[in-house]
C-alpha positions in Angstrom: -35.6 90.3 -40.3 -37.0 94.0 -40.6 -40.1 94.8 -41.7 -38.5 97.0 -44.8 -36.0 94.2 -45.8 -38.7 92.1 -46.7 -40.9 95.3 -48.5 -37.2 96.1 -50.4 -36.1 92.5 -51.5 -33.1 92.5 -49.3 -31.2 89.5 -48.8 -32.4 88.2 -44.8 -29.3 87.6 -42.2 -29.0 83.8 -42.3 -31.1 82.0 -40.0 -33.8 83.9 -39.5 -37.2 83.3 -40.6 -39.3 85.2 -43.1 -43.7 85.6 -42.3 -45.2 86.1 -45.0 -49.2 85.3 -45.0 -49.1 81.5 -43.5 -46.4 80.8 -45.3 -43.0 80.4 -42.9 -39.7 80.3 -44.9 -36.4 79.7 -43.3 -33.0 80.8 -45.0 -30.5 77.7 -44.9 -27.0 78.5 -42.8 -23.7 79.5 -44.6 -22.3 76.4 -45.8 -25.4 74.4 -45.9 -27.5 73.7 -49.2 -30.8 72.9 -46.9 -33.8 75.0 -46.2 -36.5 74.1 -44.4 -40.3 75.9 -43.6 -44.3 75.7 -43.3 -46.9 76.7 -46.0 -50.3 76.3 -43.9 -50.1 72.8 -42.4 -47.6 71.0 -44.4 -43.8 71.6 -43.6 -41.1 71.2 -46.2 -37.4 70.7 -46.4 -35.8 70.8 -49.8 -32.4 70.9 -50.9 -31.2 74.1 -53.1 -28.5 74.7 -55.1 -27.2 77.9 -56.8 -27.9 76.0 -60.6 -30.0 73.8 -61.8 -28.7 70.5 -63.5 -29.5 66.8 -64.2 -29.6 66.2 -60.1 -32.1 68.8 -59.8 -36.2 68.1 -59.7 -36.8 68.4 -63.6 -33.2 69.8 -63.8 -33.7 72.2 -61.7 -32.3 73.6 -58.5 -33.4 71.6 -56.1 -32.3 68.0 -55.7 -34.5 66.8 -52.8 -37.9 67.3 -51.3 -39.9 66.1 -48.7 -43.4 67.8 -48.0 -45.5 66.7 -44.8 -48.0 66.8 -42.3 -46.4 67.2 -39.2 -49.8 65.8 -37.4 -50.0 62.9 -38.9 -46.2 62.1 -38.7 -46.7 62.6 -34.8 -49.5 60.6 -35.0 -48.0 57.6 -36.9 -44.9 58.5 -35.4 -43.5 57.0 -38.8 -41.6 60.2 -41.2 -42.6 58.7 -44.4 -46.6 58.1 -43.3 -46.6 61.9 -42.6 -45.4 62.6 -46.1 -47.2 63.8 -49.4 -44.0 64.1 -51.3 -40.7 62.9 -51.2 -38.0 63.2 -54.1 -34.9 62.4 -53.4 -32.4 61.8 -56.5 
């Protein structure tokens, strides 16, 4: 992505990644509902849809979320002990 999509709003080419401060965001594929990225330390996957409804987080759009520290998951070597949140509906 170009320096002046991101200054202009303009939609990113699927599958590549967006820096923006420490925050690392990548756009999910075509045909996918799952996005994944880093905010400081933690990492984050969460799965979007286009509405929100009664599957969503709070009716929301997104219906599953997992936020973690990639150390200690290494560390542990256990997913869920790496974890500060995980909703999944």
């Amino acid at each position: 992505m170009n320096e002046s999509a991101l200054k202009n709003n303009e939609p990113a080419q699927f599958g590549v990644a967006a820096v923006i401060g420490s925050t690392h965001f990548t756009k999910f594929e075509s045909g996918t509902n799952w996005c994944n990225g880093k905010i400081g330390k933690y990492n984050f996957q969460a799965k979007l849809f286009d509405e929100g409804s009664t599957f969503g987080i709070k009716k929301g759009r997104v219906s599953k979320l997992a936020i973690w520290d990639e150390e200690v998951r290494q560390k542990e070597r256990n997913f869920i002990k790496g974890c500060i949140v995980v909703y999944d509906r």
